[in-house]
PLY file of the C-alpha trace (Angstrom):
ply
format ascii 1.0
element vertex 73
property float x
property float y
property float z
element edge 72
property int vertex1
property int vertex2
end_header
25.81 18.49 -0.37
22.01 17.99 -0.32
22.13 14.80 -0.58
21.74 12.04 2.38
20.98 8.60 2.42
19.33 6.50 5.23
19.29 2.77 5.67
15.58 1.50 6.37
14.56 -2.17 6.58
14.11 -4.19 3.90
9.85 -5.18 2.74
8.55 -7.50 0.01
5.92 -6.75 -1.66
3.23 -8.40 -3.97
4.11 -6.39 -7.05
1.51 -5.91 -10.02
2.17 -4.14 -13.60
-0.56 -2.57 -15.91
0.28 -0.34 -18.90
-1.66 2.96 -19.83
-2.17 5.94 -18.04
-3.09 5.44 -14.48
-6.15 7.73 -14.36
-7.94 7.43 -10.75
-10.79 5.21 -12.68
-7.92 2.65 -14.53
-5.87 2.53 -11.46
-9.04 1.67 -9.00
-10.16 -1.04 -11.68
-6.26 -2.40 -11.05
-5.95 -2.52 -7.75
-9.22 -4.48 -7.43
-7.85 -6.91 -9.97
-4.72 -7.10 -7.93
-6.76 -7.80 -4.48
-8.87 -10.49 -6.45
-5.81 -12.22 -7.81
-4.06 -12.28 -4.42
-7.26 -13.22 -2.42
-7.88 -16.36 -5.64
-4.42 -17.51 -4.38
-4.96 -17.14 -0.51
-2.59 -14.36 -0.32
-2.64 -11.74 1.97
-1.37 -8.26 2.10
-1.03 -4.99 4.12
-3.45 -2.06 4.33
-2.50 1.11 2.32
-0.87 0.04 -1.43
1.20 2.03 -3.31
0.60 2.52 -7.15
4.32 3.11 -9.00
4.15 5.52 -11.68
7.56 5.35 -14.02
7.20 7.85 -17.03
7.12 10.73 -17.77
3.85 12.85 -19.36
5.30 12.49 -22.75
5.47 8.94 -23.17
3.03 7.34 -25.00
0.55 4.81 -23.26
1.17 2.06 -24.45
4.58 2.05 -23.39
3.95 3.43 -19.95
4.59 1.36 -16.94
2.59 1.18 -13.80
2.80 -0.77 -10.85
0.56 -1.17 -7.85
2.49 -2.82 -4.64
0.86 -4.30 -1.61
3.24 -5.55 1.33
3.26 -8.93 2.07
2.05 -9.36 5.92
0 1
1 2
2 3
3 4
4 5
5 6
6 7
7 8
8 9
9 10
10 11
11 12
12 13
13 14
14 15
15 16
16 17
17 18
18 19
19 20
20 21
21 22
22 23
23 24
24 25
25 26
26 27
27 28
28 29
29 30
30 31
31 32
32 33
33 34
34 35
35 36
36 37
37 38
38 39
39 40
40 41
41 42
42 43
43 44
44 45
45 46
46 47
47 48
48 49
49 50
50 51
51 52
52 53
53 54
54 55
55 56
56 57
57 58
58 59
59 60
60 61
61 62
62 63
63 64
64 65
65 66
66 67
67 68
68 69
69 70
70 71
71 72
């Protein structure tokens, strides 16, 4: 009974994935990959992205999977 659900629009997004933990200084170094790689291919984003976190503290980091997603404009 707590449960609603909402229809919003749909987005794309650029998507990029990175393994390890996502510590402020390893997700920073990401991102600014990400904005290189898009800007290299003359792509270009919204403002504010949003990094995607999937595991839990437990799993090891190797096998942990990250995402960072910028909207396409």
């Amino acid at each position: 009974n707590n449960i609603s659900f909402v229809e919003v629009p749909s987005k794309k997004y650029y998507v990029w994935k990175f393994s390890g933990r996502a510590t402020e200084s390893r997700a920073t170094k990401q991102l600014e990959l990400f904005q290189k790689s898009l800007k290299d291919q003359s792509l270009q984003g919204k403002q504010n992205p949003i990094l995607n976190q999937y595991n839990d503290p437990w799993t090891i980091p190797f096998m942990r999977t990250n995402e960072w997603w910028i909207e396409l404009n």
